[in-house]
C-alpha positions as CSV (number, residue, x, y, z in Angstrom):
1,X,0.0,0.0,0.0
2,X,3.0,2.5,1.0
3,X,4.5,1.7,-2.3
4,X,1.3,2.5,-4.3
5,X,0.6,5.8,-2.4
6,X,4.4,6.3,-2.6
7,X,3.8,6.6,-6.5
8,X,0.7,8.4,-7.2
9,X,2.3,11.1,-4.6
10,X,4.9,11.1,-7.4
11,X,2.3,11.2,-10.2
12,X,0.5,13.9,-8.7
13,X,3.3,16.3,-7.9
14,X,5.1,15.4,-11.2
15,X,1.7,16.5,-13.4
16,X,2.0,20.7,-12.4
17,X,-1.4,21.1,-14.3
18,X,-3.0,19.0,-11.4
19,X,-1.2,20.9,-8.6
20,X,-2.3,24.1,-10.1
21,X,-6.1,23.2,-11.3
22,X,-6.7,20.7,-8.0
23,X,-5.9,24.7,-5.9
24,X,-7.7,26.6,-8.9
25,X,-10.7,27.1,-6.5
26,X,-8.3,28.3,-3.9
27,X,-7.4,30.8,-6.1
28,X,-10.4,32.4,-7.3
29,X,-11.5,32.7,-3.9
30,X,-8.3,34.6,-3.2
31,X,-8.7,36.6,-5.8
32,X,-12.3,38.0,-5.0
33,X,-11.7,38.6,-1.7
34,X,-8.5,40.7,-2.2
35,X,-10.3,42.0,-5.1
36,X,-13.4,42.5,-4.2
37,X,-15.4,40.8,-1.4
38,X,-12.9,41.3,1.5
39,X,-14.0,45.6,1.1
40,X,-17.4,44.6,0.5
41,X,-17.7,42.8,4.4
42,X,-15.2,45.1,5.9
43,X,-17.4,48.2,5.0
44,X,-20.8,46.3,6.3
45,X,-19.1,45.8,10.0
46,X,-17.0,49.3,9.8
47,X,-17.4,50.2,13.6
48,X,-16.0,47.2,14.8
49,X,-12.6,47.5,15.7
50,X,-10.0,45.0,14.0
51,X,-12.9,44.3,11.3
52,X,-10.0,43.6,8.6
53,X,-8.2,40.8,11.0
54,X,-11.9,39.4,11.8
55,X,-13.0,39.0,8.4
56,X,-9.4,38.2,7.2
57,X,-9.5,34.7,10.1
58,X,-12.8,33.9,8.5
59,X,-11.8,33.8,4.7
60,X,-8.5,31.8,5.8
61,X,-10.5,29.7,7.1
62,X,-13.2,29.1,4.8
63,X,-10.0,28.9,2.1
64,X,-8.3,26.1,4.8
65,X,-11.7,24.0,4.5
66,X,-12.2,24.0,0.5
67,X,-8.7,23.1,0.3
68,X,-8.7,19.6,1.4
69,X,-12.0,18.7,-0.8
70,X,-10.5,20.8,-4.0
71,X,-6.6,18.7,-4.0
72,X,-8.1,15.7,-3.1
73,X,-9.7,15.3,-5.9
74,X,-7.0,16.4,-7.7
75,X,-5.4,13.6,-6.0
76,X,-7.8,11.3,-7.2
77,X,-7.2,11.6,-10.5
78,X,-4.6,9.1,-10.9
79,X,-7.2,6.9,-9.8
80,X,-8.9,7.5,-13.0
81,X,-6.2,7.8,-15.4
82,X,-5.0,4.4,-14.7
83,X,-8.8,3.2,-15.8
84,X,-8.2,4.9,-18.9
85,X,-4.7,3.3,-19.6
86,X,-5.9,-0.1,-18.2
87,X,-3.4,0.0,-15.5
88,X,-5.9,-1.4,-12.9
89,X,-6.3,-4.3,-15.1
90,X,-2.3,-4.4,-14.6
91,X,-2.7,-4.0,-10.8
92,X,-5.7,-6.4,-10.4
93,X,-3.9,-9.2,-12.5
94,X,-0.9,-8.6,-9.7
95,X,-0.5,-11.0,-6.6
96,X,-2.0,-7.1,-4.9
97,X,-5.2,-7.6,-3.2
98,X,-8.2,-5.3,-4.3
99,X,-8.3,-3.3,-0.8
100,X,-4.2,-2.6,-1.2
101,X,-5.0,-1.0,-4.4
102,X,-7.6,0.8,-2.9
103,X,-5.9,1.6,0.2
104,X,-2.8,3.2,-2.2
105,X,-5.3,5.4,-3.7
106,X,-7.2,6.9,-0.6
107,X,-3.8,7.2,1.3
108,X,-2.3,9.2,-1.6
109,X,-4.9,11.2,-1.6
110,X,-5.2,12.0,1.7
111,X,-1.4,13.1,2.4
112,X,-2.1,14.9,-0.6
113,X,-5.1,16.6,0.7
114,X,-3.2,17.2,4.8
115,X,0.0,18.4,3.0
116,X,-1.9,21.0,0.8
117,X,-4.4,22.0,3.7
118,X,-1.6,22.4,6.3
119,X,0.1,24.7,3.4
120,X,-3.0,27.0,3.4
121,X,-3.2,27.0,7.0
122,X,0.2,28.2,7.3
123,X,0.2,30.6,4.5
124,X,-3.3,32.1,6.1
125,X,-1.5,32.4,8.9
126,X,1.2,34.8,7.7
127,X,-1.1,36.9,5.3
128,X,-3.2,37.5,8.7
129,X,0.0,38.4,10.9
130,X,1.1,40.3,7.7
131,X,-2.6,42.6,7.3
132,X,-2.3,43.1,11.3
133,X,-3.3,40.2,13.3
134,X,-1.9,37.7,15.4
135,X,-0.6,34.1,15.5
136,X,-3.1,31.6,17.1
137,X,-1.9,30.2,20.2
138,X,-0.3,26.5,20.2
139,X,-3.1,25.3,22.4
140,X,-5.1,27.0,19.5
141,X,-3.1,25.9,16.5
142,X,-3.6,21.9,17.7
143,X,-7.2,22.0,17.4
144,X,-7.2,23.4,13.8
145,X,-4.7,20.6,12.7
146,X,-6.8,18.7,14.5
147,X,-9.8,19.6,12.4
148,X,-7.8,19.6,9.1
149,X,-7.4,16.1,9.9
150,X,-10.7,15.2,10.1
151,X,-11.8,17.5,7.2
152,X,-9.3,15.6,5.0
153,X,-10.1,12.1,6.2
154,X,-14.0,13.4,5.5
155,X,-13.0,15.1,1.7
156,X,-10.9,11.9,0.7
157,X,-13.8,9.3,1.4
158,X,-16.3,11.8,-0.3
159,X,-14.1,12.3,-3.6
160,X,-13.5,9.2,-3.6
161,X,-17.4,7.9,-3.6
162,X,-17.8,10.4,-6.2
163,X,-14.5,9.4,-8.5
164,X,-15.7,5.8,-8.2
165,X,-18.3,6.2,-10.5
166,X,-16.0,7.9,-13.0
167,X,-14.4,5.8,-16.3
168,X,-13.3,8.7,-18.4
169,X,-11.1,11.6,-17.8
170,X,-13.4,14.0,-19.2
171,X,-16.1,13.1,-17.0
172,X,-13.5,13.7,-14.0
173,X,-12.5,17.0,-15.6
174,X,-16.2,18.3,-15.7
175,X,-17.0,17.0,-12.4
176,X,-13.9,18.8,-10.8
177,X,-14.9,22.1,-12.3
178,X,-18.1,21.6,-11.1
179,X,-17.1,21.3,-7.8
180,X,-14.4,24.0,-7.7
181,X,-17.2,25.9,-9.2
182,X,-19.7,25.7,-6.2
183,X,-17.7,24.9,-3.8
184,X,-17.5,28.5,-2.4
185,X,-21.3,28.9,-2.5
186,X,-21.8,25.6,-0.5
187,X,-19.3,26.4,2.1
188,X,-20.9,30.1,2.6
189,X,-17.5,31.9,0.9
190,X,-18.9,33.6,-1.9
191,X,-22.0,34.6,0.0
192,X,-22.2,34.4,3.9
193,X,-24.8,31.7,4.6
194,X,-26.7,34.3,6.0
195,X,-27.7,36.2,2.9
196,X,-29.0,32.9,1.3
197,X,-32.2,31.5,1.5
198,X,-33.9,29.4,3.7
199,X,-33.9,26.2,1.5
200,X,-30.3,26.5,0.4
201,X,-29.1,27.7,3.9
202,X,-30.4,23.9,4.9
203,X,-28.4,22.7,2.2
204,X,-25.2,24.3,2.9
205,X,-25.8,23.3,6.7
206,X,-26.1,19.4,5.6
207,X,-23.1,19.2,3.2
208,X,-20.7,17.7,5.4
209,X,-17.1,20.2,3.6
210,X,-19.6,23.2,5.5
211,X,-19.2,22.0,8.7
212,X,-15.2,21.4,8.4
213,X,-15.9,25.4,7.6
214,X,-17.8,26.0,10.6
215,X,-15.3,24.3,12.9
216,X,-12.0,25.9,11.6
217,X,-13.5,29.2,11.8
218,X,-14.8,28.8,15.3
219,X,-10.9,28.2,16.2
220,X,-9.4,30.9,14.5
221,X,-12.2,33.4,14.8
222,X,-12.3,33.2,18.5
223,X,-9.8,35.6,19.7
224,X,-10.7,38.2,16.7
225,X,-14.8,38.0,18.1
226,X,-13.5,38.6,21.0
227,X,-11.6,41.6,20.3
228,X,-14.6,43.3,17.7
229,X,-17.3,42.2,19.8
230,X,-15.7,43.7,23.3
231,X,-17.8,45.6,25.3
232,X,-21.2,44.6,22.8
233,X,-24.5,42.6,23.6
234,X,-24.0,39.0,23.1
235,X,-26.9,39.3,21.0
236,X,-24.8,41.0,18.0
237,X,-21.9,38.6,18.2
238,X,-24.5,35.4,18.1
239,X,-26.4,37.7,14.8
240,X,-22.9,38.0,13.5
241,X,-21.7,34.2,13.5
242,X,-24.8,33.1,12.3
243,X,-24.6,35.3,9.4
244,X,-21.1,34.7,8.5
245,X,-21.6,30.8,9.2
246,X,-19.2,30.4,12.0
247,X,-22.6,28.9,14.1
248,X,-25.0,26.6,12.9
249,X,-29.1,26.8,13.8
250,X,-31.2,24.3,13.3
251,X,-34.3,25.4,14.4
252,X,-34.0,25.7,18.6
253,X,-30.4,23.5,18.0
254,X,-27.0,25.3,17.6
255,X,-24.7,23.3,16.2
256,X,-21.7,22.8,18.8
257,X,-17.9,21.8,17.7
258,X,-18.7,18.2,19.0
259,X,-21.5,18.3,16.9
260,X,-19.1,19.6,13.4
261,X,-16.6,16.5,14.4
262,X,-19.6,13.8,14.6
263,X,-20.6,14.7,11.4
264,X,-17.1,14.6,9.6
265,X,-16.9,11.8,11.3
266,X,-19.4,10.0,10.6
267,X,-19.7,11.3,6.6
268,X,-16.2,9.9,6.7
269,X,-17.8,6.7,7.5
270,X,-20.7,6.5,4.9
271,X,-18.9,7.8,2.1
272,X,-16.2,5.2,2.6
273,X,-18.5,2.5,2.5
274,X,-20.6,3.6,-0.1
275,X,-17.1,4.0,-2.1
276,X,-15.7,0.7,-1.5
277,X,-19.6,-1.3,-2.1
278,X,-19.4,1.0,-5.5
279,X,-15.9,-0.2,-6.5
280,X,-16.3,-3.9,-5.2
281,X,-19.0,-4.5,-8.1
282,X,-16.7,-3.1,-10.7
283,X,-14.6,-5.5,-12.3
284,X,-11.9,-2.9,-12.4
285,X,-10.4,0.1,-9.8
């Protein structure tokens, strides 16, 4: 299995295109907020003091979560390309069990998807020291690895149900610009969940890459709400998170960080098994 994941990681890295299209995402999102949607929310919450450091820790974050889904599927493209050279067929003839195949391709994927998330993190954490904010604490800085590591475990067993079903490279390259496409909007970057309505604020709250969102944010945005909401009514703090999507409501239930981990952990769970049912029927990987 380490041999296998040992040479997609060389596949991946070796193929620049897939570096660059698998963080494509990244970088639109980037690129609007500098641009554009950064000035937009700064000038909506102008009286709060260190606005630009609270709304810079909730991009990063938002950027941290997207990550792991967008490079994982990157990841997962080797997957595909060797059904389209046949290579499984070379693999499955091999004295290599089915499940050390598979395991090859999910492990690959997810160092991938850590290495490239951990990159962001750390890269989001110098642009926010760099526009005026501070490091997060190491106490701090544990619990985001902490949930990168479960929102990577959850985007590898989720792109990899969805790969499964995928024969053709052009069918992989539509379905990974559809989902670089709306990934911002279903993890409330584009538009603040907030601003959305009812129906698709549900469906934001139930895709499982949102709540990864949610709990990253609620780490690094904790010392910023603290500073911009000083001295303020609870009640505009709890309006704000809700808005921005660093809270979940579901009716008279507020989502709580143990609640964020069960569901990344148990998507992780479902999508895996739906993934390896999918693949176990095919007569190739």
């Amino acid at each position: 299995m380490l041999n296998l994941a040992q040479r997609n990681l060389k596949i991946f890295f070796r193929q620049k295109s897939s570096v660059f299209f698998s963080l494509l995402g990244v970088f639109v999102i980037i690129g609007l907020y500098v641009v554009f949607l950064g000035d937009v929310w700064t000038q909506n919450y102008v009286d709060l003091p260190e606005i630009k450091t609270l709304m810079n820790s909730w991009i990063m974050a938002g950027i941290i979560s997207i990550t792991a889904i967008t490079t994982t599927m990157g990841a997962f493209g080797t997957m595909v390309d060797d059904r389209v050279r046949k290579n499984s067929k070379d693999f499955y003839a091999s004295p290599i069990k089915r499940s050390t195949i598979m395991g090859g391709y999910i492990l690959s994927a997810y160092l991938v998807g850590l290495l490239m998330s951990l990159l962001a993190f750390g890269l989001g954490e110098a642009y926010i020291v760099f526009s005026g904010g501070e490091l997060l604490s190491f106490f701090e800085t544990i619990k985001v690895f902490g949930a990168i590591l479960l929102s990577v475990m959850m985007s590898s067993s989720l792109v990899f149900f969805i790969v499964s079903f995928f024969t053709s490279n052009s069918a992989f390259a539509t379905a990974s610009t559809i989902i670089g496409t709306l990934i911002g909007f279903l993890t409330g970057i584009y538009l603040p969940i907030g601003t959305l309505p009812d129906g698709v604020q549900w469906a934001v709250k139930l895709f499982p890459v949102s709540h990864a969102g949610a709990l990253i944010r609620q780490v690094m945005m904790e010392g910023p709400m603290a500073t911009s909401f000083a001295g303020i009514p609870e009640t505009y703090s709890t309006k704000f998170s809700n808005l921005m999507g660093i809270t979940y409501t579901y009716g008279d239930f507020t989502a709580t960080a143990t609640t964020h981990i069960l569901v990344l952990a148990g998507s992780t769970i479902i999508f895996l098994v739906l993934a390896l049912l999918n693949v176990s029927r095919k007569s190739q990987i």
